[in-house]
C-alpha positions in Angstrom: -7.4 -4.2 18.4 -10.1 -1.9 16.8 -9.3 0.3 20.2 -6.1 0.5 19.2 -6.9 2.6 15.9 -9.5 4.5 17.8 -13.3 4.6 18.3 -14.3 7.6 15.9 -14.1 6.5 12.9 -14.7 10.3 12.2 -10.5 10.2 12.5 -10.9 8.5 8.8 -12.2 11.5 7.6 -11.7 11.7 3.6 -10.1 14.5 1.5 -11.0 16.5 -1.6 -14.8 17.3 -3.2 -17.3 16.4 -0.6 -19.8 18.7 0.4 -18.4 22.1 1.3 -18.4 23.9 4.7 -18.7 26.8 6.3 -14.7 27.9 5.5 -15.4 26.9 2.1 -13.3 23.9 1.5 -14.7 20.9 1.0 -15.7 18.9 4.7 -16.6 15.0 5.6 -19.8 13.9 6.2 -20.2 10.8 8.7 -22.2 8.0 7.8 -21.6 4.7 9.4 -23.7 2.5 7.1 -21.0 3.5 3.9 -18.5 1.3 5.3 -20.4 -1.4 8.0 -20.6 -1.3 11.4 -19.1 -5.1 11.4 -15.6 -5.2 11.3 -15.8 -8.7 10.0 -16.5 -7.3 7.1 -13.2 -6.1 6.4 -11.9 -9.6 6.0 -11.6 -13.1 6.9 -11.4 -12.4 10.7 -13.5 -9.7 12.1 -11.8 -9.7 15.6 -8.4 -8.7 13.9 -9.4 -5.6 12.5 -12.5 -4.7 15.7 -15.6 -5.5 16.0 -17.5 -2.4 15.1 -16.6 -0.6 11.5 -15.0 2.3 13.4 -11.5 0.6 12.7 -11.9 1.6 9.4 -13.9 4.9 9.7 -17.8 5.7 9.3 -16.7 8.6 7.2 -19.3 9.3 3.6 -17.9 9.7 0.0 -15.0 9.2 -1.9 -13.8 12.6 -3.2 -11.9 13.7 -6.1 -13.3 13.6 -9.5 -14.5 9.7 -9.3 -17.2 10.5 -7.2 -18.9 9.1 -4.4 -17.4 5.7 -3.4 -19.0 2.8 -0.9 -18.7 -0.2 0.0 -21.1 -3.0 0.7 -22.0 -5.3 3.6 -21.2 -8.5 3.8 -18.1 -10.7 4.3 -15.2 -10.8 2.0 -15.1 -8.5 -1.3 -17.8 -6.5 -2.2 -19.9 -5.0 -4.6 -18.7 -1.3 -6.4 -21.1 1.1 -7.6 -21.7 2.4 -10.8 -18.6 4.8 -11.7 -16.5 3.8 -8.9 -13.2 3.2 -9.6 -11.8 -0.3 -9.7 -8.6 0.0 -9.2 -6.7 1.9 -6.0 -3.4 2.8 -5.1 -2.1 2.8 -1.6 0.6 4.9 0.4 1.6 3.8 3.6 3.5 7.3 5.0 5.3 7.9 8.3 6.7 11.6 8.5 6.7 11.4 4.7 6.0 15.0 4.5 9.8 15.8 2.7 9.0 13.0 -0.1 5.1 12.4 -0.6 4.7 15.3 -2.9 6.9 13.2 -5.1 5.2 10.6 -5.1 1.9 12.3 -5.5 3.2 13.9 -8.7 4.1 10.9 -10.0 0.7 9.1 -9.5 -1.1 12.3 -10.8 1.4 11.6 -14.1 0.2 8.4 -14.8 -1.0 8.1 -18.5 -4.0 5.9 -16.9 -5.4 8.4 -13.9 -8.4 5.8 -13.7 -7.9 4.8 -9.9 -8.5 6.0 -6.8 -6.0 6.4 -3.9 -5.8 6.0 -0.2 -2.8 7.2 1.8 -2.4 5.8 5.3 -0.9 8.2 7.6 0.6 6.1 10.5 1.0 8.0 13.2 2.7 10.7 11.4 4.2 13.7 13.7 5.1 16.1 10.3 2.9 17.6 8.2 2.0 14.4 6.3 -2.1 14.2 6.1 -1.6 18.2 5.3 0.6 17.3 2.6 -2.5 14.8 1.4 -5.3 17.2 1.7 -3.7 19.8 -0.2 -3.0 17.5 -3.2 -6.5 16.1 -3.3 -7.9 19.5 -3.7 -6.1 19.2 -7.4 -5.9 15.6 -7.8 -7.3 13.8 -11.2 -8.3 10.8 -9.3 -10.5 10.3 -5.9 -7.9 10.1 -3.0 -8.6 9.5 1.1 -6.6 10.2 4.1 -6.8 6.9 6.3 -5.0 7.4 10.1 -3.6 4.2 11.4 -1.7 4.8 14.9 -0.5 1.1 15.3 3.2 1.5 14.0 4.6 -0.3 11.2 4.7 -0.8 7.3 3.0 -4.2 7.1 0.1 -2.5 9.8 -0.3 0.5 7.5 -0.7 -1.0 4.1 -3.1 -4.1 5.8 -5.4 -1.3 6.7 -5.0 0.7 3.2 -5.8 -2.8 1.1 -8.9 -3.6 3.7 -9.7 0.4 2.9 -9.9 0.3 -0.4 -11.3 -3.6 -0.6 -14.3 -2.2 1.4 -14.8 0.7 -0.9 -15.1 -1.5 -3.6 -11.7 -1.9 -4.6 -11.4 -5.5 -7.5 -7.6 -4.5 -7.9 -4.9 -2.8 -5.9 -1.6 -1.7 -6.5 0.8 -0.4 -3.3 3.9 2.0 -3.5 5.9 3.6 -0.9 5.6 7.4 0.2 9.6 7.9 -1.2 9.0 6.6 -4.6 8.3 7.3 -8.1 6.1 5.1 -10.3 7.2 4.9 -14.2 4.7 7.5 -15.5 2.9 3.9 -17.3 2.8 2.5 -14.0 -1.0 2.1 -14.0 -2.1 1.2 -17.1 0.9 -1.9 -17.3 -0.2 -3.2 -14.1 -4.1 -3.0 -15.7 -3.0 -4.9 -18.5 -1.1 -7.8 -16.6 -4.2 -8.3 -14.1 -6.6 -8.0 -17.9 -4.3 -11.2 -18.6 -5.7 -13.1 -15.4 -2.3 -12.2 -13.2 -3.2 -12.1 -9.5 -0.2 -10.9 -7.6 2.2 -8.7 -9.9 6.0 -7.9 -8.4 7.5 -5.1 -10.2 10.9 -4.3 -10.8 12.6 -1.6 -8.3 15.1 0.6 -9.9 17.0 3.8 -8.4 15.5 7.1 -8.2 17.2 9.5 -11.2 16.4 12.4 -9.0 18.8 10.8 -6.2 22.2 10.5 -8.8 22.9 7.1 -7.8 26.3 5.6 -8.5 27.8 2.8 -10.7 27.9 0.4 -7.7 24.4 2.4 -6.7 22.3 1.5 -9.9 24.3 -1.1 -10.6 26.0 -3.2 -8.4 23.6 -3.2 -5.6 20.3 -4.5 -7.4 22.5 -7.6 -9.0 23.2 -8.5 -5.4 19.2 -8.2 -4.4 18.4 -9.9 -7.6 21.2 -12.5 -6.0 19.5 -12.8 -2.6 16.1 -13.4 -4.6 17.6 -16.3 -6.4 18.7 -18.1 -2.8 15.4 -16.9 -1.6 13.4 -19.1 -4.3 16.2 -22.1 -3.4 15.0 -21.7 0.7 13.5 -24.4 2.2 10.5 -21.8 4.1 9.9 -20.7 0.5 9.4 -24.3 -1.2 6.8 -27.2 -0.1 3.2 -29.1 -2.0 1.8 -26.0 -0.1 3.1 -23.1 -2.8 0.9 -23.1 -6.4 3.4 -20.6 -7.6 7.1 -20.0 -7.6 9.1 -17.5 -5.4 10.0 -14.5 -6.8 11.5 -11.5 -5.9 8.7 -9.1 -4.6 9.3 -5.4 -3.5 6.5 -3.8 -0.9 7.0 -0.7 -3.0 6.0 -1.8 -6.1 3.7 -4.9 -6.0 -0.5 -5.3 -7.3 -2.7 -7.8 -6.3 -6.8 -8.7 -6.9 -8.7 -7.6 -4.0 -9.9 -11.5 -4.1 -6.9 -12.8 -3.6 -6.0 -10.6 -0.7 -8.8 -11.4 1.1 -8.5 -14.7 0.7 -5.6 -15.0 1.4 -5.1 -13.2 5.2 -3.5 -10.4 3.5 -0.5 -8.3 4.5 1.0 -9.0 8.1 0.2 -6.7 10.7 3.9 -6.2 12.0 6.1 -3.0 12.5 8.7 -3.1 10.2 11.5 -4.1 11.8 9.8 -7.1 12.8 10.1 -9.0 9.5 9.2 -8.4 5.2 5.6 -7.6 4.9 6.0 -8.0 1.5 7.8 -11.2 1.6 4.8 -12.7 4.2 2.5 -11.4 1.3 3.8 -13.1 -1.6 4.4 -16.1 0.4 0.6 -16.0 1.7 -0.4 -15.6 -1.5 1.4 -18.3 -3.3 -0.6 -20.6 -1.2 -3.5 -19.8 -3.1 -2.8 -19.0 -6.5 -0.9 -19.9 -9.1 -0.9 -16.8 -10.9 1.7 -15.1 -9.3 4.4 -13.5 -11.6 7.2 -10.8 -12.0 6.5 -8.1 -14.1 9.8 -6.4 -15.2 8.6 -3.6 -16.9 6.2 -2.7 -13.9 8.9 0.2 -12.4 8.9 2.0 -9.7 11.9 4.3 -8.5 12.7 3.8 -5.3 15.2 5.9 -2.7 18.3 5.3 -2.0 18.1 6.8 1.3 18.2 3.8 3.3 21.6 2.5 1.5 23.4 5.8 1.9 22.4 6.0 5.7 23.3 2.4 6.6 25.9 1.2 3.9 25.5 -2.1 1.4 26.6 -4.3 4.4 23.9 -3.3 6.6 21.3 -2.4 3.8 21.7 -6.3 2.3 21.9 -7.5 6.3 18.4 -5.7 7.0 16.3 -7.1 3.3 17.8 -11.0 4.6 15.2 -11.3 7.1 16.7 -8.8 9.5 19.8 -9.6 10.7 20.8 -6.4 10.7 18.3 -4.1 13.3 19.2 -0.6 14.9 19.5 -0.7 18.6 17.2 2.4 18.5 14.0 1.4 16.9 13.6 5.0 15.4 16.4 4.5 13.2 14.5 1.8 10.9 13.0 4.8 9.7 15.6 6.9 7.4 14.9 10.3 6.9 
């Protein structure tokens, strides 16, 4: 698999204050040992993410104003080095380069800009990663540019999370490349993992910006908030096996201990219209902690452009396990 994402990890080149070069603006240096040449390091199975650290790039420091930023060898989470930030953010973004700068405003808004931030460009064909490298010439906080070419949502964010584990990461947070985290975001989801939470599921509310309707703001979310309540009630979701009860979990807007992901496999590698990553998650997670909870007034606004493409029927069809999917692949991506 590790061939799949390419052999030079060079491609994982970060953005922002590095050294500069010759043009002036700030370049990557390479240097293999900052993120292990074993790929078992990134995990609990080695072979699923390649076998030499180029899966996840040999590229040097961390950039933006948190400084330099490596991980450790070894097998599951490691160690973080003095000043490095604890907590990180990650974007998944497909031809996001319309709606990131959104999002990127909203994460340099935050009232607690004490994180770092890694956006996974999968396989973009826009102007995403120059989207990226522009901001983090600005940004308050460290931020990276990770490539992943293996399509899908679930892919993307499993090789942020690993990312930002192996750079140290204890606690991670993940929203989508089309939404807007509340501007207290950060420091709510810092205070709910201070209180020993291990997986947080936020609350997904329409983006302002997008002038939703009654039914939109409304109507809509009472029926997801519906499908949640049969989806604790399913038998796949109960069982001795679960230490914590199901609740309603958005990919957009969830946080979980870098310990806990690792132990527990993680996000699914799967293209998106091949089943809920973040449903997989939570479930995967549940198995091994108990501190799982749902954290209302952890908000992120989210688009509405999927609804207004596809219509509630279809929209409500696709979230309940996919039994609504475009004939053309290319359409699960609204644009």
């Amino acid at each position: 698999m590790s061939g799949a994402r390419g052999r030079d990890g060079a491609a994982n080149g970060r953005v922002g204050h590095t050294a500069p070069g010759r043009d002036g603006h700030r370049t990557p240096r390479r240097d293999g040992a900052a993120h292990g040449r074993d790929g078992a390091a990134h995990g609990q199975d080695g072979a699923a993410h390649g076998r030499d650290g180029a899966a996840y790039g040999q590229g040097g420091t961390a950039h933006g104003q948190g400084g330099a930023v490596h991980g450790q060898g070894g097998y599951g989470v490691p160690g973080r080095e003095a000043g490095a930030p604890d907590l990180w953010v990650v974007v998944p973004a497909y031809n996001e380069a319309a709606s990131l700068p959104g999002t990127l405003a909203a994460l340099a808004a935050q009232q607690d800009t004490a994180f770092a931030l890694v956006v996974v460009d999968n396989a973009s064909t826009d102007a995403t990663a120059e989207v990226v490298r522009e901001f983090a010439r600005s940004a308050p906080f460290p931020v990276e540019l990770v490539p992943e070419p293996e399509p899908g949502a679930g892919t993307a964010a499993d090789t942020g999370f690993r990312y930002a584990v192996r750079a140290g990461a204890r606690l991670l947070l993940r929203t989508d490349a089309d939404c807007l985290p509340a501007r207290d975001w950060m420091a709510v989801a810092r205070a709910e993992f201070g209180r020993g939470a291990e997986l947080l599921c936020g609350r997904s509310v329409p983006r302002p910006d997008e002038r939703p309707t009654f039914a939109e703001a409304r109507l809509l979310p009472a029926l997801v908030r519906l499908s949640a309540l049969y989806g604790r009630y399913r038998a796949a979701h109960r069982g001795p096996r679960f230490r914590a009860p199901y609740v309603l979990c958005h990919g957009h807007n969830l946080g979980i201990t870098a310990a806990l992901y690792v132990r527990c496999g993680g996000a699914p590698r799967e293209r998106l219209e091949e089943g809920s990553e973040d449903v997989t998650l939570l479930n995967r997670a549940r198995e091994h902690s108990g501190r799982v909870v749902r954290v209302e007034h952890l908000v992120v606004r989210s688009s509405l452009r999927r609804l207004r493409s596809w219509g509630a029927r279809r929209t409500l069809l696709w979230y309940w396990d996919r039994r609504y999917r475009p004939v053309d692949t290319e359409e699960v991506h609204v644009r």
